[in-house]
N, CA, C and O atoms as CSV, one atom per row, in Angstrom:
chain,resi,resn,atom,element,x,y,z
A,1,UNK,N,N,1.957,-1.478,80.065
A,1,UNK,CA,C,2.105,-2.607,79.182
A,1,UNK,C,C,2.274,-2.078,77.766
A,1,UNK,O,O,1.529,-1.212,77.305
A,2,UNK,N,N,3.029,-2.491,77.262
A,2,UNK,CA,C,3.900,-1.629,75.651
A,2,UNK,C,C,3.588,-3.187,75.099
A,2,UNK,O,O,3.774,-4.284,75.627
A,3,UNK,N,N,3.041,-2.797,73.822
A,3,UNK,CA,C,2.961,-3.700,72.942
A,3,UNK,C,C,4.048,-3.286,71.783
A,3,UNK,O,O,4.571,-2.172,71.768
A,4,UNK,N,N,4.351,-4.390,70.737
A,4,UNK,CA,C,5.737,-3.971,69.860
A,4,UNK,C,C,4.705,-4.389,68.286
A,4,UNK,O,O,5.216,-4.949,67.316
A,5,UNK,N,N,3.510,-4.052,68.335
A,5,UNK,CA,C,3.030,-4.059,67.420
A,5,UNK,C,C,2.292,-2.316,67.220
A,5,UNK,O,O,2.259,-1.317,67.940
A,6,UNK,N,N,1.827,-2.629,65.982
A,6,UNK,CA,C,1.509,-0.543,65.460
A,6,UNK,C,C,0.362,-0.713,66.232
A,6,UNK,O,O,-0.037,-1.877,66.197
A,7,UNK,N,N,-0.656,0.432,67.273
A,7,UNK,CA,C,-1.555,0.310,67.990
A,7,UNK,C,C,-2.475,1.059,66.405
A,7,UNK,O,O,-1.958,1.894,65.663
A,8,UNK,N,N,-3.650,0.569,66.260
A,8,UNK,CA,C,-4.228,1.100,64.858
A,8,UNK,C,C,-5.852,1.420,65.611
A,8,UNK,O,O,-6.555,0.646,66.260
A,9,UNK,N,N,-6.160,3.260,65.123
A,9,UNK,CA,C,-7.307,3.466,66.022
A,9,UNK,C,C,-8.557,2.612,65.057
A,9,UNK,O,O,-8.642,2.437,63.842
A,10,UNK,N,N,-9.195,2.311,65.877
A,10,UNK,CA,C,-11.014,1.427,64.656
A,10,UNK,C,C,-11.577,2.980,64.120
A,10,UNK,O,O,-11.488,4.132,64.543
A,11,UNK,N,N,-11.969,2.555,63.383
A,11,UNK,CA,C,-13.213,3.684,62.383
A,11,UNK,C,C,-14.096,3.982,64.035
A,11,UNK,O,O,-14.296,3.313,65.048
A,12,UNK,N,N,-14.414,5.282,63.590
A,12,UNK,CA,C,-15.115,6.121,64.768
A,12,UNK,C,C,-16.845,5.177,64.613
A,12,UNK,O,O,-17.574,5.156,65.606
A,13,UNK,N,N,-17.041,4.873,64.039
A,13,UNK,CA,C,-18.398,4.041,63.851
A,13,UNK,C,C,-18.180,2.448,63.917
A,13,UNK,O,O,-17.202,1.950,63.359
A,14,UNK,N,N,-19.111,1.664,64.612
A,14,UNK,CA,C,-18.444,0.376,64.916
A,14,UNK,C,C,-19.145,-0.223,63.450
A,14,UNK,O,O,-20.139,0.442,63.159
A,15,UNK,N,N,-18.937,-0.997,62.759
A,15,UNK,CA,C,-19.801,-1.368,61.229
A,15,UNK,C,C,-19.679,-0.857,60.918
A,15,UNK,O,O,-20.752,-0.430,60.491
A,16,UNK,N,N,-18.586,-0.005,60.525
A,16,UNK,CA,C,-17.967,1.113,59.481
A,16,UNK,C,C,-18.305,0.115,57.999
A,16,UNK,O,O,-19.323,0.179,57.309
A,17,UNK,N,N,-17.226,-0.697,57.814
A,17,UNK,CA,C,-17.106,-1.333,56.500
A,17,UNK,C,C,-18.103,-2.844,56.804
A,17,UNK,O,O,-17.590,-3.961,56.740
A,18,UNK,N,N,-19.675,-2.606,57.156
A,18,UNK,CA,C,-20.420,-3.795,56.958
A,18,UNK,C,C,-20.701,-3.768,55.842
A,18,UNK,O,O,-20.362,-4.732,55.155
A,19,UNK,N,N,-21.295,-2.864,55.341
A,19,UNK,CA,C,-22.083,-2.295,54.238
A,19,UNK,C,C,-23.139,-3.481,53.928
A,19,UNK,O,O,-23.246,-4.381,53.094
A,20,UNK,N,N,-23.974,-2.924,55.221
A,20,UNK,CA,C,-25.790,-3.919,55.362
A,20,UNK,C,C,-25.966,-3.616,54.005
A,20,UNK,O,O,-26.235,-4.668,53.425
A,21,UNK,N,N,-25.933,-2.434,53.037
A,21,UNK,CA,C,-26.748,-2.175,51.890
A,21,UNK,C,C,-26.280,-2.978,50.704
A,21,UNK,O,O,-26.565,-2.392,49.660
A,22,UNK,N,N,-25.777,-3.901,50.550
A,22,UNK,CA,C,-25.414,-4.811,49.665
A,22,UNK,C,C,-26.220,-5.852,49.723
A,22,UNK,O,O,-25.868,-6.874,50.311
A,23,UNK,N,N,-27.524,-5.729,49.067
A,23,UNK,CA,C,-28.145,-6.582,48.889
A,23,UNK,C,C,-27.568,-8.379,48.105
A,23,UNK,O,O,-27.029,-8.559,47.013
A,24,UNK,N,N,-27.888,-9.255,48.986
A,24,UNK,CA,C,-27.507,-10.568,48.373
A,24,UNK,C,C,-28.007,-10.957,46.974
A,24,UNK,O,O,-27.430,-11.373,45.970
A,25,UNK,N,N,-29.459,-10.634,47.306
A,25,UNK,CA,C,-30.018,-10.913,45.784
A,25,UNK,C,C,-29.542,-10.499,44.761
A,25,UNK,O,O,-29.415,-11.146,43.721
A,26,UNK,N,N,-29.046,-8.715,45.061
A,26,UNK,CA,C,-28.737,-8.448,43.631
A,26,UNK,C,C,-27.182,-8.428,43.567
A,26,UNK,O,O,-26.774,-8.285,42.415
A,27,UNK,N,N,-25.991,-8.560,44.727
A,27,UNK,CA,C,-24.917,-8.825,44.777
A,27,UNK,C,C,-24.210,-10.212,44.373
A,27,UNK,O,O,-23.762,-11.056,45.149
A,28,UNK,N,N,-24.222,-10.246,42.561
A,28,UNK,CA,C,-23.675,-11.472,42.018
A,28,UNK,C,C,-23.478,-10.681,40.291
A,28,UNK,O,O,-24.333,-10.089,39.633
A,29,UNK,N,N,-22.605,-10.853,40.088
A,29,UNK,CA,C,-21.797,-10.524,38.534
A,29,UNK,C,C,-23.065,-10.308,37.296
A,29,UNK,O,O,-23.265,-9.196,36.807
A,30,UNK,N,N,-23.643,-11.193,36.999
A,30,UNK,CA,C,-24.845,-11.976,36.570
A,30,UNK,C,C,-25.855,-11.324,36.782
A,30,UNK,O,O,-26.194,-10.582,35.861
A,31,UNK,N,N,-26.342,-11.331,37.492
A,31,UNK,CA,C,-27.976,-10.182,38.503
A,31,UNK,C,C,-27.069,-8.709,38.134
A,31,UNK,O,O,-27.669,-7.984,37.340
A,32,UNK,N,N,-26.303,-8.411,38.399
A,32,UNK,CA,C,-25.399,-6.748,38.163
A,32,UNK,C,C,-25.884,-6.475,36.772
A,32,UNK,O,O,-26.681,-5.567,36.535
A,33,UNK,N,N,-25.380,-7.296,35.827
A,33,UNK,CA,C,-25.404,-7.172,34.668
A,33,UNK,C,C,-26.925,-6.914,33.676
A,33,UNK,O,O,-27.197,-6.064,32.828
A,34,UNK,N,N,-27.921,-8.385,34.399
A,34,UNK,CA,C,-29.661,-8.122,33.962
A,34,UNK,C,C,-29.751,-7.085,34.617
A,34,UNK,O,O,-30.272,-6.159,33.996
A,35,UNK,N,N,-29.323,-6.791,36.045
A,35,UNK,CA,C,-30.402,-5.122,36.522
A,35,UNK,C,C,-30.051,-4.260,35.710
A,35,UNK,O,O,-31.047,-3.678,35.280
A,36,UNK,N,N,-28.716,-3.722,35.097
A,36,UNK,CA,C,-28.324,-2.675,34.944
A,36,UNK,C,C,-28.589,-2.378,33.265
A,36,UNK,O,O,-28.686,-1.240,32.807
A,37,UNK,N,N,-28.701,-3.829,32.321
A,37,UNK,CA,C,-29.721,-3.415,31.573
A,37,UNK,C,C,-31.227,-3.175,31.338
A,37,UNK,O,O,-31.752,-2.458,30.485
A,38,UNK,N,N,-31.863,-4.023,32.396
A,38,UNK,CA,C,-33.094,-3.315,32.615
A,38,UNK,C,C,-33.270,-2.035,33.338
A,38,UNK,O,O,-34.322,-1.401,33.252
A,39,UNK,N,N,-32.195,-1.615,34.099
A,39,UNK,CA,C,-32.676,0.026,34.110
A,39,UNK,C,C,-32.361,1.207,33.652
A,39,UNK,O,O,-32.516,2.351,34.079
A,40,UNK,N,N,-31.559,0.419,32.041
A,40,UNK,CA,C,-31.292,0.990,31.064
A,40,UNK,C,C,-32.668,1.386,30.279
A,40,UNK,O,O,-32.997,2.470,29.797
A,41,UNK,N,N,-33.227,0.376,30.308
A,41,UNK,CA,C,-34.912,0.461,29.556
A,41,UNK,C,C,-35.992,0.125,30.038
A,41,UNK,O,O,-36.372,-1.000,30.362
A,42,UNK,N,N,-36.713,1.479,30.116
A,42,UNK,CA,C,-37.559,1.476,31.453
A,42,UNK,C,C,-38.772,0.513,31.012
A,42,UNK,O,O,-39.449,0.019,31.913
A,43,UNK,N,N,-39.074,0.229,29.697
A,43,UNK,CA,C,-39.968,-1.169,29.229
A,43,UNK,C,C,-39.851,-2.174,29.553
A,43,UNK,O,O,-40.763,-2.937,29.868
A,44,UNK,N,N,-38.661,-2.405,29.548
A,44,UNK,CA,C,-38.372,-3.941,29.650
A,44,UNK,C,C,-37.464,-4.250,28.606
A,44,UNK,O,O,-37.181,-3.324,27.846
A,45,UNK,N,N,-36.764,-5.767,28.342
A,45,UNK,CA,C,-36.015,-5.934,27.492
A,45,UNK,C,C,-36.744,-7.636,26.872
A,45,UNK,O,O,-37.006,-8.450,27.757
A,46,UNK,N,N,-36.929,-7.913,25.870
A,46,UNK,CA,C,-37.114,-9.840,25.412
A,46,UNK,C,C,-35.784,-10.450,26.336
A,46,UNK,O,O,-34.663,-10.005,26.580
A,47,UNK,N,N,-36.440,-11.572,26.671
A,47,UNK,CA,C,-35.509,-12.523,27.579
A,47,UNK,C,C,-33.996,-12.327,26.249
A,47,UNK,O,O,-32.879,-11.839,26.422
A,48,UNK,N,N,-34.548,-12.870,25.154
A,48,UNK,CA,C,-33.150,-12.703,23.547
A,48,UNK,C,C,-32.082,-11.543,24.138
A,48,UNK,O,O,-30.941,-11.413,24.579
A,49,UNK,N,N,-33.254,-10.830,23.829
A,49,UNK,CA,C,-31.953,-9.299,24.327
A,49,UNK,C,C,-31.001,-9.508,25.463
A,49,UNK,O,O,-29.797,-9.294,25.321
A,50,UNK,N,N,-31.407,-9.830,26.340
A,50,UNK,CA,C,-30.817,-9.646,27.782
A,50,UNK,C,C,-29.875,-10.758,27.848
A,50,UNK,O,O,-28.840,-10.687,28.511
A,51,UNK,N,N,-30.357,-12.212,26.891
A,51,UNK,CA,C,-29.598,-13.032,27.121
A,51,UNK,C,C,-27.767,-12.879,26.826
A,51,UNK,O,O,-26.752,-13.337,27.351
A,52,UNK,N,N,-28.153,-11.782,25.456
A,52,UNK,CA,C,-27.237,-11.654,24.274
A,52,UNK,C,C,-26.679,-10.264,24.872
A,52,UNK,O,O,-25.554,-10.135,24.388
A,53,UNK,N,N,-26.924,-9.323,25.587
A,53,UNK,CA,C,-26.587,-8.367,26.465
A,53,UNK,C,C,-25.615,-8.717,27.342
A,53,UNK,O,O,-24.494,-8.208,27.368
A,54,UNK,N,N,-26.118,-9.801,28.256
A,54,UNK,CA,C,-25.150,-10.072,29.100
A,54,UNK,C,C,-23.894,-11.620,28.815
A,54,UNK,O,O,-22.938,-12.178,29.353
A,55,UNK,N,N,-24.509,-11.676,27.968
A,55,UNK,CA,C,-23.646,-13.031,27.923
A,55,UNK,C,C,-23.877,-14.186,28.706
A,55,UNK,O,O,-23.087,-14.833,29.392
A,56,UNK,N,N,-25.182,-14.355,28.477
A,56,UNK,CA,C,-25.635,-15.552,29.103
A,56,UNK,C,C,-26.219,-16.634,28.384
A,56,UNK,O,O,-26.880,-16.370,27.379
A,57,UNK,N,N,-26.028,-18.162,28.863
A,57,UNK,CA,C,-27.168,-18.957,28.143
A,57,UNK,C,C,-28.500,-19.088,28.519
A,57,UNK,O,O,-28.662,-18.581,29.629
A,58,UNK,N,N,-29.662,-19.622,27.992
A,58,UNK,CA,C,-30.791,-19.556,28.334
A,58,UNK,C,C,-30.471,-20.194,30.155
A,58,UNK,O,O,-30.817,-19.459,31.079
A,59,UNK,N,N,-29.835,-21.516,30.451
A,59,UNK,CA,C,-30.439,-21.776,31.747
A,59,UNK,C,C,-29.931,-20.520,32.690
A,59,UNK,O,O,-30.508,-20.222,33.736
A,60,UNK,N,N,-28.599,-19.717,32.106
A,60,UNK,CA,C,-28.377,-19.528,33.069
A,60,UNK,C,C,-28.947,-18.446,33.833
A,60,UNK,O,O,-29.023,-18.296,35.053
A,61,UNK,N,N,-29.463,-17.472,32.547
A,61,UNK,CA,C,-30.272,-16.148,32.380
A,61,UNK,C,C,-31.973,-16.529,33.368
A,61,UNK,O,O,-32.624,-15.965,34.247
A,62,UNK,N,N,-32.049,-17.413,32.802
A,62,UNK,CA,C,-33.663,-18.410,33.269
A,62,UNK,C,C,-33.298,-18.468,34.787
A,62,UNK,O,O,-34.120,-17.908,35.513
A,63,UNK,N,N,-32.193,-19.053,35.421
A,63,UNK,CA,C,-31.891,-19.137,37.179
A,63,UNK,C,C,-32.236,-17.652,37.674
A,63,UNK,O,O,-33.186,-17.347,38.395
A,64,UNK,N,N,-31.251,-16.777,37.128
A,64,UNK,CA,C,-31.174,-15.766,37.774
A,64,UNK,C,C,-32.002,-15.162,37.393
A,64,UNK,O,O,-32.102,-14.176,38.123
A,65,UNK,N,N,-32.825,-15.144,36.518
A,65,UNK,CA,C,-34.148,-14.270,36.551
A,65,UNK,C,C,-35.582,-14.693,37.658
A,65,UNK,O,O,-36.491,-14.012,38.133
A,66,UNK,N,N,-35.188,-16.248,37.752
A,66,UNK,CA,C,-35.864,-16.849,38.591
A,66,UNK,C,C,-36.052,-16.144,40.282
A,66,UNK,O,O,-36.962,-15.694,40.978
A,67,UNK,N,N,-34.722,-16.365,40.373
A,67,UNK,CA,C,-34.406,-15.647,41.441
A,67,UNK,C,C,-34.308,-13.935,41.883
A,67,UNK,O,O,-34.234,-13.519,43.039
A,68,UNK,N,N,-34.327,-13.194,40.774
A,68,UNK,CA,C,-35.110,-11.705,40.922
A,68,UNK,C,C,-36.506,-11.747,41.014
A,68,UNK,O,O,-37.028,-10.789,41.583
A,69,UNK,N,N,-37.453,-12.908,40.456
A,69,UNK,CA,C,-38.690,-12.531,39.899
A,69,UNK,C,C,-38.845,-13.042,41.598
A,69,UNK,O,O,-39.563,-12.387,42.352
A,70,UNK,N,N,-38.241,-14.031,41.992
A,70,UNK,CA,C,-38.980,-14.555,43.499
A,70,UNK,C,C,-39.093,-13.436,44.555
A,70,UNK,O,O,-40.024,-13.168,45.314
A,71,UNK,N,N,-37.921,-12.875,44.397
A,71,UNK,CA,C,-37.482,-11.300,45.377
A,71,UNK,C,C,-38.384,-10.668,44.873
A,71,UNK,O,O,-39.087,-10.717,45.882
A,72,UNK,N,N,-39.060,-10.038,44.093
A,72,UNK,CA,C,-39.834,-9.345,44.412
A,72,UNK,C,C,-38.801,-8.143,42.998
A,72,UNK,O,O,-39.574,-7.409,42.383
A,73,UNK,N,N,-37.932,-8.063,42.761
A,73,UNK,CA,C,-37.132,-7.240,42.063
A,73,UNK,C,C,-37.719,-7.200,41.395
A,73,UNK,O,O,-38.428,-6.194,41.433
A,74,UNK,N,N,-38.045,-8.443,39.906
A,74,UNK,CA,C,-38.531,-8.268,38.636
A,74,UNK,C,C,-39.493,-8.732,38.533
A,74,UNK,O,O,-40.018,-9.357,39.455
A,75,UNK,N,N,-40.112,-8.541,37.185
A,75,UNK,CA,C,-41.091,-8.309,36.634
A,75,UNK,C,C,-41.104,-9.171,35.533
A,75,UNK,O,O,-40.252,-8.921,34.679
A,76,UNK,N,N,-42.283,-10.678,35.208
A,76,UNK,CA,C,-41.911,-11.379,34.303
A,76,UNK,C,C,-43.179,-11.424,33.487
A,76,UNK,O,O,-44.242,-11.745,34.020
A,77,UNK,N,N,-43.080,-11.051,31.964
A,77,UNK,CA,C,-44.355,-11.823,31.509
A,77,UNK,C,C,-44.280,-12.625,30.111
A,77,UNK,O,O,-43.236,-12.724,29.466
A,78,UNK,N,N,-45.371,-13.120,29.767
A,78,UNK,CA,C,-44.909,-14.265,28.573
A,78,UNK,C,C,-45.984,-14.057,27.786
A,78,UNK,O,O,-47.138,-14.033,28.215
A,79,UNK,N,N,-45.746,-13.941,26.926
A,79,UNK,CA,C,-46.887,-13.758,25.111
A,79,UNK,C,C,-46.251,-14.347,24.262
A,79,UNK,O,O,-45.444,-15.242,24.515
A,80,UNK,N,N,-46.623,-13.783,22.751
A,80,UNK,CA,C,-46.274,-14.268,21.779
A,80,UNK,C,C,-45.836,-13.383,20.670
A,80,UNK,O,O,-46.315,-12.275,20.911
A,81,UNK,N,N,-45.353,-13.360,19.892
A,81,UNK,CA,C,-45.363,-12.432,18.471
A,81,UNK,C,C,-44.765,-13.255,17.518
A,81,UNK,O,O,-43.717,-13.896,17.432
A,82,UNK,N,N,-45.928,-13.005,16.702
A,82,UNK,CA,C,-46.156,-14.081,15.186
A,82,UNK,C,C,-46.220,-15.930,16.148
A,82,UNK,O,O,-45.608,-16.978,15.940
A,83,UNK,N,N,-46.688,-15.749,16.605
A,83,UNK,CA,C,-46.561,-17.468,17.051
A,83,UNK,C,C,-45.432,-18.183,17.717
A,83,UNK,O,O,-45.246,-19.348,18.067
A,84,UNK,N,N,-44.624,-16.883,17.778
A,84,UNK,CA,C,-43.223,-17.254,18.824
A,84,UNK,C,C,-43.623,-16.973,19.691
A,84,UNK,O,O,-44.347,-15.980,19.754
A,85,UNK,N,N,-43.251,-17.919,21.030
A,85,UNK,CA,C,-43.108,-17.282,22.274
A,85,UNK,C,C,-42.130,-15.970,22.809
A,85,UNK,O,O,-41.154,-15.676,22.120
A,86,UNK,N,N,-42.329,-15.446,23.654
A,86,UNK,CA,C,-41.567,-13.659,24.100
A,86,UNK,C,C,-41.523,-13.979,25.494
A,86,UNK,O,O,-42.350,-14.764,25.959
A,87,UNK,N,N,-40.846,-13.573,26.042
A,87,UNK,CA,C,-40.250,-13.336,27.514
A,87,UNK,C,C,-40.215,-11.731,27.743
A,87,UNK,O,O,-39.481,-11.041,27.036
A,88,UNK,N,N,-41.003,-11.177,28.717
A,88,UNK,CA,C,-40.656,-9.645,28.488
A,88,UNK,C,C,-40.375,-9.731,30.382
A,88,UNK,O,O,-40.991,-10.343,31.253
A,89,UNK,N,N,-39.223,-8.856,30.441
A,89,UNK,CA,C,-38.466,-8.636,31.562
A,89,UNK,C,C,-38.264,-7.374,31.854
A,89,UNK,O,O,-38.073,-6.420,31.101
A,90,UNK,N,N,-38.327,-7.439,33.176
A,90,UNK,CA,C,-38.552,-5.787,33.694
A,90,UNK,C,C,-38.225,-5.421,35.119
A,90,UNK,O,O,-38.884,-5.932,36.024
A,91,UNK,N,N,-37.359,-4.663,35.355
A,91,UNK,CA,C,-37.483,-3.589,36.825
A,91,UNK,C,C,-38.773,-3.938,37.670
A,91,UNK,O,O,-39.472,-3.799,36.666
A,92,UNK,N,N,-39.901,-4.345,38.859
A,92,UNK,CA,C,-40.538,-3.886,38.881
A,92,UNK,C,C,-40.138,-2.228,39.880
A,92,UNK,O,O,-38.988,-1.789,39.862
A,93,UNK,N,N,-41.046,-1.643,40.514
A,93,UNK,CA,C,-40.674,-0.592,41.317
A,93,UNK,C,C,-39.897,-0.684,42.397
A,93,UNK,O,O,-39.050,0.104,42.817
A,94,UNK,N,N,-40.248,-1.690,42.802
A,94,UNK,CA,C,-39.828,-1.971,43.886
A,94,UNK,C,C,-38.068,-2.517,43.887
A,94,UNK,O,O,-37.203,-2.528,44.763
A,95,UNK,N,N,-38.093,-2.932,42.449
A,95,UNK,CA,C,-36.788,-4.010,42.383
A,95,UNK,C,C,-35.456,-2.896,41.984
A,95,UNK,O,O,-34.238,-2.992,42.138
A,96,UNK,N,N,-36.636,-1.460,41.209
A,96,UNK,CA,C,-35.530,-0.284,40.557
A,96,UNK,C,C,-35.513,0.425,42.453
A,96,UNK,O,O,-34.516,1.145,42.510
A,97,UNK,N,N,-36.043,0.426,43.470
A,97,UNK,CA,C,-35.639,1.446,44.444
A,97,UNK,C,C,-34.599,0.311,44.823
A,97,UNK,O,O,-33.466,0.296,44.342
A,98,UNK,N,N,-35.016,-0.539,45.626
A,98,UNK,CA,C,-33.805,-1.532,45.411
A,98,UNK,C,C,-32.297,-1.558,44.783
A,98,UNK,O,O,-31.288,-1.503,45.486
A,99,UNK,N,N,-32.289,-1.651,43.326
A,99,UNK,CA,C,-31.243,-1.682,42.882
A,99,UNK,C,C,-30.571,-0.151,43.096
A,99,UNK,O,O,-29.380,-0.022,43.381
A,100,UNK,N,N,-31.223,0.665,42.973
A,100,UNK,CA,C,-30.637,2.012,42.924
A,100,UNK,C,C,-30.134,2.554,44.840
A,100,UNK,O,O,-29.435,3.321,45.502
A,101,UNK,N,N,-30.878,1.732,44.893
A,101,UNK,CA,C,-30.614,1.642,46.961
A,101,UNK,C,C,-28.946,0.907,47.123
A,101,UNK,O,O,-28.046,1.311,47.859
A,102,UNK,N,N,-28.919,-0.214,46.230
A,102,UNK,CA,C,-27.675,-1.222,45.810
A,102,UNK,C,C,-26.657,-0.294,45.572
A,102,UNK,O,O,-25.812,-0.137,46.453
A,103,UNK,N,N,-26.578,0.448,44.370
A,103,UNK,CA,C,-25.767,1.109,44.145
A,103,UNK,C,C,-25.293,2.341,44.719
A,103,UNK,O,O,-24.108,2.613,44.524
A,104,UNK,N,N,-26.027,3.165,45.415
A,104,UNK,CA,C,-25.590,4.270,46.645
A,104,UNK,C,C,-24.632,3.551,47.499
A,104,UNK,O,O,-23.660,4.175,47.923
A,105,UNK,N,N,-24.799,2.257,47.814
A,105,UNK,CA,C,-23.754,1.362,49.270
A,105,UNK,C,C,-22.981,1.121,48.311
A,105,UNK,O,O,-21.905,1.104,48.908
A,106,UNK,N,N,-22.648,0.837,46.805
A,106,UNK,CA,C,-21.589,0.529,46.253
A,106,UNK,C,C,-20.980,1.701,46.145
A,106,UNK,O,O,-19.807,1.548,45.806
A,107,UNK,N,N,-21.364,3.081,46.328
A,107,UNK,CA,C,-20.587,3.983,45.775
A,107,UNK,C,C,-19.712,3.951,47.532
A,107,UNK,O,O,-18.508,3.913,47.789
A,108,UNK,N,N,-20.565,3.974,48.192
A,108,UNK,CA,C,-20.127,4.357,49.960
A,108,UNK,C,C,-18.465,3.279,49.836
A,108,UNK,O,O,-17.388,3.776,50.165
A,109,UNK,N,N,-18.544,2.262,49.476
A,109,UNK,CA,C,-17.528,1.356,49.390
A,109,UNK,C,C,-16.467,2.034,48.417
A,109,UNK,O,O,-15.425,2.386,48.971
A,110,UNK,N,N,-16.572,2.265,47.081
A,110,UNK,CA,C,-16.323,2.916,46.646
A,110,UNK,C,C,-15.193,4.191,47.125
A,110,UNK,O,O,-13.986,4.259,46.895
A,111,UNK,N,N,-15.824,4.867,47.653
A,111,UNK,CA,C,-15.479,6.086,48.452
A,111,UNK,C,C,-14.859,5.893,49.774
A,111,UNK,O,O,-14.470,6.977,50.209
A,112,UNK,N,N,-14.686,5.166,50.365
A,112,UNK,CA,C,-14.023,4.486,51.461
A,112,UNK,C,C,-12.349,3.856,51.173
A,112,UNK,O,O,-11.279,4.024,51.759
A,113,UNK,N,N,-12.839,2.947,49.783
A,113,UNK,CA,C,-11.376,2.539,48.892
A,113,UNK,C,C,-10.761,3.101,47.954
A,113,UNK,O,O,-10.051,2.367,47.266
A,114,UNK,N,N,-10.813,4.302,47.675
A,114,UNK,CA,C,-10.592,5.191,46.431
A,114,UNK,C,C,-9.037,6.197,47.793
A,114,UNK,O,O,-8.006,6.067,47.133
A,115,UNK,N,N,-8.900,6.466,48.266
A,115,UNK,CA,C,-7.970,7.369,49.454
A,115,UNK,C,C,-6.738,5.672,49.204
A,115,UNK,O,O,-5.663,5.708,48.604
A,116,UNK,N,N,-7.141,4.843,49.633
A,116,UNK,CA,C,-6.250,3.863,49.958
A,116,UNK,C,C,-5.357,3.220,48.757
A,116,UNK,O,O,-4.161,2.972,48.908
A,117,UNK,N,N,-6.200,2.931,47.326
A,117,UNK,CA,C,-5.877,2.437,46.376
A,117,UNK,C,C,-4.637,2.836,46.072
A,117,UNK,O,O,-4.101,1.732,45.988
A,118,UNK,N,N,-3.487,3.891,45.765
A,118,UNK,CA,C,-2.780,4.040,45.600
A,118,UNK,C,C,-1.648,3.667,45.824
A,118,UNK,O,O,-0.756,3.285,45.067
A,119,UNK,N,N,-1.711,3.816,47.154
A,119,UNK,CA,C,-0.677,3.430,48.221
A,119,UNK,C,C,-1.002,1.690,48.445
A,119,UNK,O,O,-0.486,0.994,49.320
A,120,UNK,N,N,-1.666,1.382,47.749
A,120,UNK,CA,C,-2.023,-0.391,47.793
A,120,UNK,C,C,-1.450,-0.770,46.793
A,120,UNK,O,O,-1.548,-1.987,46.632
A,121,UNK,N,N,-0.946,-0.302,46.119
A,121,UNK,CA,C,-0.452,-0.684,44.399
A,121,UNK,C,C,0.361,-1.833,44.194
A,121,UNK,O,O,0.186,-2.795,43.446
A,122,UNK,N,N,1.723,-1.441,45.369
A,122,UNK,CA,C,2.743,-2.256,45.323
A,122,UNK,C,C,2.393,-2.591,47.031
A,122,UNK,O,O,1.642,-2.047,47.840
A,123,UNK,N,N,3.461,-3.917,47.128
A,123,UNK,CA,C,3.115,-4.755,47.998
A,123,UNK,C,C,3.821,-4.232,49.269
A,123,UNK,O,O,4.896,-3.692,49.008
A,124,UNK,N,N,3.487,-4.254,50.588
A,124,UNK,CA,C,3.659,-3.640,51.610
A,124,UNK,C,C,4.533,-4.694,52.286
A,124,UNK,O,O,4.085,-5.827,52.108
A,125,UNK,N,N,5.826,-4.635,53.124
A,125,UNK,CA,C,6.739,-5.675,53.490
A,125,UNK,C,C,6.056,-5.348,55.064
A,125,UNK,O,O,5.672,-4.290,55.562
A,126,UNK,N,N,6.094,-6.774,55.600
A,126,UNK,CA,C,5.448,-7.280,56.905
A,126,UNK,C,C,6.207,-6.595,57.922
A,126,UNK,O,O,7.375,-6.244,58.085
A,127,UNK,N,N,4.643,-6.508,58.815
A,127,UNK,CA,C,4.715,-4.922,60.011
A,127,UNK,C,C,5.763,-5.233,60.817
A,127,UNK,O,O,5.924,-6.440,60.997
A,128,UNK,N,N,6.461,-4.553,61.312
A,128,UNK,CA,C,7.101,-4.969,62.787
A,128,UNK,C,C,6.872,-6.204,63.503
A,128,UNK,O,O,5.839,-6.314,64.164
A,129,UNK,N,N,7.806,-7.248,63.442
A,129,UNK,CA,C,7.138,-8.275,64.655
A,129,UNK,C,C,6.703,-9.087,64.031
A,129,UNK,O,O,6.764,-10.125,64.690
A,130,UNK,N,N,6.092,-9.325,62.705
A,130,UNK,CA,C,5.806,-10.255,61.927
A,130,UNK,C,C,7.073,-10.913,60.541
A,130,UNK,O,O,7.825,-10.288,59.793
A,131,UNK,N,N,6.786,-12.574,60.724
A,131,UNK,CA,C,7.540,-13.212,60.292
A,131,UNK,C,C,6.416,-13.862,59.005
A,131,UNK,O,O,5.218,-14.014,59.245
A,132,UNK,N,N,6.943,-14.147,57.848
A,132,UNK,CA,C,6.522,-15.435,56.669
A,132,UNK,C,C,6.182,-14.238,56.096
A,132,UNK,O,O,6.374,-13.033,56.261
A,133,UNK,N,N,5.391,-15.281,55.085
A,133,UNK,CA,C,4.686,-14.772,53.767
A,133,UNK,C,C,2.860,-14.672,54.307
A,133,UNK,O,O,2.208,-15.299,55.142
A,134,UNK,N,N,2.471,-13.376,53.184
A,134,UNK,CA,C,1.276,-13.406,53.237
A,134,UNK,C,C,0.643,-14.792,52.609
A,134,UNK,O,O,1.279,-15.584,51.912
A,135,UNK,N,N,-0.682,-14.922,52.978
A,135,UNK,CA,C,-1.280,-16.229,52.352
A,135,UNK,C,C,-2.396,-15.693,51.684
A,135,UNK,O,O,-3.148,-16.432,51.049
């Protein structure tokens, strides 16, 4: 039995390109941006800073911090200086093995699409046997 399509072998590993290590929590534009300045500074950063770091408004900085502090990632606490309220934000340990766990599977991806990119540049005209436009 001859098929008239290209026979294409699978990756020698079945879940080659799952990449389990992409955490959900911290896989969003937004969360990328607060982790990677908090593990710029191993103190912590004022909610101000981070807001004005990443380009966020208060609710939106406030969600997604919400949602690290629930995971277990960060680290939240609240004081004062001079009679202002402070937001101090932070890595906890657990949230820096984590993120740094995050970024090893981003490099693996990374390194998987870096061979191909080239030859992806310009647009590839449809395989043998196939008719239309891509969608």
């Amino acid at each position: 039995m001859s098929s008239r399509f290209p026979v294409r072998t699978l990756p020698t590993k079945p879940g080659r390109f799952a990449y389990e290590g992409l955490d959900r929590a911290l896989h969003e534009r937004a969360r990328l941006g607060i982790l990677t300045a908090l593990l710029a500074c191993r103190d912590g950063r004022l909610f101000s800073d981070l807001k004005q770091l990443c380009g966020l408004t208060d609710g939106n900085l406030s969600r997604h911090l919400e949602v690290l502090h629930r995971t277990g990632v960060v680290e939240i606490w609240k004081g004062f200086d001079r009679h202002r309220p402070q937001t101090l934000c932070r890595l906890s340990a657990e949230g820096s093995r984590r993120f740094v766990a995050y970024l090893q599977e981003l490099r693996h991806v990374c390194r998987d699409a870096a061979p191909h990119m080239a030859r992806r540049a310009r647009p590839a005209s449809p395989p043998k046997g196939f008719t239309g436009r891509a969608r």
